[in-house]
C-alpha positions in Angstrom: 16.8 25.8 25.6 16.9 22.5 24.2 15.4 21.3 21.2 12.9 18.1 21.2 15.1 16.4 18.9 18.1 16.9 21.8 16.0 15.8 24.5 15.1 12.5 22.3 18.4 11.8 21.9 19.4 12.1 25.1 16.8 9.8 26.9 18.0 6.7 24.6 21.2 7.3 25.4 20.4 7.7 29.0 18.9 4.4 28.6 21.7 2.7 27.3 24.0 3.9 29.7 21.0 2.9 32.7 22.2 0.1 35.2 20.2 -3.0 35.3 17.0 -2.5 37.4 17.0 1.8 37.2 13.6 2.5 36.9 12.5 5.0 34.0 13.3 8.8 35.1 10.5 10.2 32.2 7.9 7.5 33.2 4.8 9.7 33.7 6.8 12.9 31.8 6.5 12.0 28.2 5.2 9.0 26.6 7.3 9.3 23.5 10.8 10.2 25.8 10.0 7.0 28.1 9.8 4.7 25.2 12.9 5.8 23.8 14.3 5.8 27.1 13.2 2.0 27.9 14.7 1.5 24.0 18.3 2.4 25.0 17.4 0.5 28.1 16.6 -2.8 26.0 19.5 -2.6 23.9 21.8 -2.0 26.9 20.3 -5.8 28.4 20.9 -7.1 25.1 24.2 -6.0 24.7 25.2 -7.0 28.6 23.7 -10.1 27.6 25.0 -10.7 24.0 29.0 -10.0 25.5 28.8 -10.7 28.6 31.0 -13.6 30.6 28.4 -16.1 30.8 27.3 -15.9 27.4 31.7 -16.6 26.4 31.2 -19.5 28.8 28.6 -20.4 27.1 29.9 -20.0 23.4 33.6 -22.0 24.9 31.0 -25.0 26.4 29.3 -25.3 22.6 32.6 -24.9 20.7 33.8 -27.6 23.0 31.4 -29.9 22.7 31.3 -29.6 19.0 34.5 -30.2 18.8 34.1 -33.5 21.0 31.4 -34.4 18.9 33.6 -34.2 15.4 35.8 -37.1 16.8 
């Protein structure tokens, strides 16, 4: 039997570890379990986002254009 606290824990990370566009599997279960779920979920898009290839293209097109614009 698990304990609320476990299955809290569990749908964040279940969120974070969700692939871009999986719909919410406690949507219509639990109110407080698809928020946390659709929390993980959030900071998995920001993360993806935050470190992903385009955003180091990105970062290397500033830094070289700051760097063009210092000469």
């Amino acid at each position: 039997m698990s304990t609320f606290r476990q299955r809290v824990i569990r749908a964040l990370y279940e969120g974070s570890l969700a692939e871009v566009g999986d719909p919410n599997p406690y949507a219509g279960e639990s109110l407080a379990l698809a928020k946390l779920w659709h929390r993980g979920y959030m900071r998995m898009l920001s993360v993806r986002i935050e470190f992903g290839p385009a955003m180091r293209r990105y970062r290397a097109g500033r830094a070289a254009a700051e760097d063009d614009s210092d000469r």
